[in-house]
C-alpha positions, 0 to 999 in steps of 0.5 A, spaced: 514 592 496 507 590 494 510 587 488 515 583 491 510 580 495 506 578 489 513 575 486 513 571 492 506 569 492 506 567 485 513 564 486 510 559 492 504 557 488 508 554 482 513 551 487 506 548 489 503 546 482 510 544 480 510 538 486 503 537 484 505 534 477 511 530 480 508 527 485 500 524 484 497 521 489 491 516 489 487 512 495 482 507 496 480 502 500 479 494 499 478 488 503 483 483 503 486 476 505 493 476 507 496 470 504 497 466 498 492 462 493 494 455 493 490 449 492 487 453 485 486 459 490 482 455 495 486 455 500 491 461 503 497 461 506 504 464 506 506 472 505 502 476 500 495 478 498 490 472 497 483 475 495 481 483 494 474 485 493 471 491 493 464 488 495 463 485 502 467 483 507 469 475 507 471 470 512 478 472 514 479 478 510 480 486 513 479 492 510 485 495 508 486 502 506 491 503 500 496 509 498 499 510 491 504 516 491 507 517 483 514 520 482 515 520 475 521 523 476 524 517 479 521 513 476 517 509 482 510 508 486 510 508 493 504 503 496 502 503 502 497 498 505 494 500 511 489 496 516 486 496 522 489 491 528 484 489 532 479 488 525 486 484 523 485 479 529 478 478 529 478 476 521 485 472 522 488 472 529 494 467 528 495 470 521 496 477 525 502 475 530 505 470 525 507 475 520 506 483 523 506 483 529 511 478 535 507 476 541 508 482 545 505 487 540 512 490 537 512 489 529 516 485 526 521 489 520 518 485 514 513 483 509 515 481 503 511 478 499 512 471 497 511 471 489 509 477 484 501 480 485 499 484 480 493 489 482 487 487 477 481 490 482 477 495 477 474 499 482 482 500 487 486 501 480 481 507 478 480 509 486 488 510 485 489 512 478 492 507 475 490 502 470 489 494 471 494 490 471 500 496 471 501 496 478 506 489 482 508 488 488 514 482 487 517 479 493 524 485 491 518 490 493 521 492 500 525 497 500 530 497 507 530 494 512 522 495 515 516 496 511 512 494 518 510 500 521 505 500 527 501 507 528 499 509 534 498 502 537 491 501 532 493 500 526 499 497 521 501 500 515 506 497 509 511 500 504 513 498 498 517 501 492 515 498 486 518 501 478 512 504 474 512 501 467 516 503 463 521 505 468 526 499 470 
């Protein structure tokens, strides 16, 4: 009996450590303004992210907390990019309902971004253990139908699916 439950014990850690290895997961935060540079990166406009630092808060820009899970046997990331919505209305209100949210606090299916960005933030990439310049989200980063997901009336997250290097 004794060594049946070690055997099931022992079995349900492997299963464990085995998941572990699959899938890894980094987390990390950064201030972001939505949009798209334009105007030699002056301006920003349309759908994408416009500036990312991991120092200070800028005019217009909300702290976003990202989620990189790893599936190697897939051969895909998933990115999920969450802000808070009254930081986000404060920061960038018209930009808000624009494209998260319609007028009476419902989220709107998507965000696809506009064009290609490609994660180059130093401190973000190590915080989601990648290296800089392996990760993009291109405008074909939406998977479904949604990727807009309101929690709890507070927040707004993002979904997006990209192919690891290498895997396409």
């Amino acid at each position: 009996m004794i060594k049946s439950v070690y055997k099931g014990l022992l079995g349900a850690c492997l299963l464990i450590l085995c998941t572990a290895i699959v899938r890894a997961e980094g987390v990390g935060s950064a201030n972001v303004k939505f949009g798209r540079p334009t105007n030699n990166q002056s301006e920003c406009e349309g759908k994408g992210v416009c500036m990312l630092t991991s120092i200070g808060t800028q005019s217009g820009e909300v702290p976003v907390k990202f989620t990189l899970t790893e599936d190697p046997t897939s051969g895909f990331y998933t990115l999920t990019m969450q802000f808070n919505i009254s930081l986000m209305s404060s920061a960038d209100h018209d930009y808000l309902y624009r494209y998260f949210l319609y007028s009476d606090g419902e989220p709107r299916p998507l965000f696809a971004f506009d064009g290609d960005y490609t994660f180059t933030n130093k401190d973000l990439c190590r915080s989601l253990g990648i290296d800089v310049g392996t990760l993009t989200i291109t405008p074909e980063s939406v998977s479904g139908p949604r990727n807009i997901e309101k929690i709890k009336d507070s927040e707004i997250r993002l979904t997006y699916v990209m192919p690891m290097p290498g895997k396409k």
